[in-house]
N, C-alpha and C positions, 0 to 999 in steps of 0.2 A: 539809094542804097548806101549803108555804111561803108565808107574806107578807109586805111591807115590814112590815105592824105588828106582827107578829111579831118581826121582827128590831128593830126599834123598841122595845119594850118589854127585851128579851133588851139592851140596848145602855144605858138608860135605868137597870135591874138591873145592870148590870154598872160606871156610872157611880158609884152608890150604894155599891156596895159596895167601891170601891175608895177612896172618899171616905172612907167608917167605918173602912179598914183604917187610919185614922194614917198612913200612910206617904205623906210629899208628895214629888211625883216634880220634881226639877227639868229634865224634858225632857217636850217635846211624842210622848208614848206613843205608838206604832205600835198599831193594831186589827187583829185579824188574826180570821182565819174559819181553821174547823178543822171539815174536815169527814173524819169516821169510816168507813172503807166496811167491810165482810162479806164473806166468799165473794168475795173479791176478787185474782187473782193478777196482778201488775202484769208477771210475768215473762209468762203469758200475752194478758195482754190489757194492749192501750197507749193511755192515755189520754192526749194531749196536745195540746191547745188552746188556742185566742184567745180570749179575750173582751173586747169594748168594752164599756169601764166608762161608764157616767153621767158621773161626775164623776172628772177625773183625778186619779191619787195626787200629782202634783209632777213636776217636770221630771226628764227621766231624761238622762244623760251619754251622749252617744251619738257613735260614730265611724263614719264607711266608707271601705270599700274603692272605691278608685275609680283610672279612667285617668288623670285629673289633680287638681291641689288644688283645693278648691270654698271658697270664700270663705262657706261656706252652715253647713259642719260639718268637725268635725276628719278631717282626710286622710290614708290610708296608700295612697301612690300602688303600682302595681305591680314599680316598679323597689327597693322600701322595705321590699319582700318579704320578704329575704334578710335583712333585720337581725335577724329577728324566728327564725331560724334558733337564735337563743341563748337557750336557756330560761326565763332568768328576765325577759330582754324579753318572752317571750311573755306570760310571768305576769304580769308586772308591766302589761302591756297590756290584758291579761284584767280584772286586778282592777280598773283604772282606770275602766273604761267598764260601765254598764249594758246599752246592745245596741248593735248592728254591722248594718249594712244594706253594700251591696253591689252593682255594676254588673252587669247578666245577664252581661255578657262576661266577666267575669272569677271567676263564679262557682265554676270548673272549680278552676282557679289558690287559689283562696281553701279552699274544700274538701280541699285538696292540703294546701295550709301551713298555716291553720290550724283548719280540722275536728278535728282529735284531741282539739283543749285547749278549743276553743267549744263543739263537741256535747255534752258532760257539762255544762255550764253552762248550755245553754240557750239561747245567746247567739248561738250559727250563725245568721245572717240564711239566711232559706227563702223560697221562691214564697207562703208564706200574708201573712210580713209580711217585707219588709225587704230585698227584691232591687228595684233600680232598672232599668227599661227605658229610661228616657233619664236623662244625667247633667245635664240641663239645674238653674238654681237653684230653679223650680217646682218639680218632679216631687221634688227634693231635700225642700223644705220641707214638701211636701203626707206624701210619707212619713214625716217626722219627727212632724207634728202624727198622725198615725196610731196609729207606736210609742207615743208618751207616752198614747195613751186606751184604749189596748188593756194586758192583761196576760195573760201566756203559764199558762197550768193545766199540769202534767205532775204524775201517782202515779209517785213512784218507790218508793212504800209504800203501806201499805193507809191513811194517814192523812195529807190532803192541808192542808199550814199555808199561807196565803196571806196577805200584809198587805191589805186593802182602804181605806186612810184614817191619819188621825190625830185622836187624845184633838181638838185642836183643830175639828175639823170636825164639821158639823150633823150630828145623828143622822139626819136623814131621807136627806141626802147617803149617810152610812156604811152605813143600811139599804137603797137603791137598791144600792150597791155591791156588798154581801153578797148580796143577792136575784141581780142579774145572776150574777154567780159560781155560785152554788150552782146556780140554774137549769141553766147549761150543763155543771156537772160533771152533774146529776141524769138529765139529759137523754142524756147519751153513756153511762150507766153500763149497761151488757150487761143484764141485771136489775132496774135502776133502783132500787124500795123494797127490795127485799129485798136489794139491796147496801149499804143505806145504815143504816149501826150508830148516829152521832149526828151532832150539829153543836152545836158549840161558838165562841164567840166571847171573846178577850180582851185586853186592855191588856198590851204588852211584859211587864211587871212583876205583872199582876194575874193571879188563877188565875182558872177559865176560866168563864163561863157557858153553861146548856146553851138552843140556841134552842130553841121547837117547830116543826116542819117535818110 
């Protein structure tokens, strides 16, 4: 059975030996969880989820769609649509921002323009996280601090990488992290153990440690 001390130790092991490897990183390493599944067909069965993290990863760049500018977060009003008609605006809007929240009114409209280029990414603000019922400055900020503690799980393969942290953050921080994650992948998984082949954790740069779960 998974535990924080588990992931504690597997993190502590994985500090170590990234230390011995001689190689000094000059950037604060992303931690990431890798978790392995089995008997797992991601074309049949869709796994994509929220999870509220403990501890957040850092602030995420965030934009919405909205009926007019909000003094609260960056704004692509309605009539602003149409710019975005030019591909490499789109792209280059895409790239710019981590996720997109959205007015229910305008949900339709947004879905229309740009669902084709957000859906692959991830980034389509949905009813779980990231569609606003009022465009008031509250309801704006209460959703923002939302986005930033939550992080989206989707298998688009049978091996799910997620950053949880950074090299700089407390182990006990980075193992709460990995435990929430892995819980809610283990938990949605059709089969559960018998879909689950391993779990690995590692530093951008470092090869991987294996947790026990």
């Amino acid at each position: 059975m998974a535990s924080k001390e588990n992931f504690v130790k597997a993190i502590q092991e994985l500090r170590t030996l990234d230390k011995e490897s001689g190689n000094e990183r000059k950037f604060d390493q992303s931690l990431d969880l890798i978790v392995n599944l089995r008997d797992f067909d991601t074309k049949k069965t869709s796994l994509n989820i929220f999870v509220t993290l403990p501890h957040q990863l850092g602030k995420k760049k965030i934009a919405a769609f909205l009926e007019k500018k909000s003094p609260v977060v960056d704004t692509i009003t309605k009539e602003e649509f149409e710019d975005f008609k030019d591909k490499k605006k789109m792209k280059a809007l895409v790239k710019e921002y981590d996720f997109f929240m959205a007015s229910a009114r305008l949900m339709p409209t947004v879905a229309t323009t740009f669902g084709r280029i957000l859906g692959p990414t991830g980034k389509m603000p949905s009813p779980q996280l990231g569609v606003l019922m009022k465009e008031d400055d509250n309801s704006i900020k209460e959703l923002i601090k939302k986005i930033e503690s939550v992080t989206k799980v989707r298998a688009k393969e049978p091996s799910i990488k997620i950053a949880i942290g950074k090299q700089s953050n407390k182990d006990a921080e980075l193992a709460e992290n990995a435990l929430a994650i892995y819980s809610e992948i283990f938990k949605n998984l059709p089969k559960q153990k018998e879909n689950l082949k391993n779990v690995l954790i590692k530093f951008t740069m470092s090869k991987p440690v294996r947790v026990v779960v």
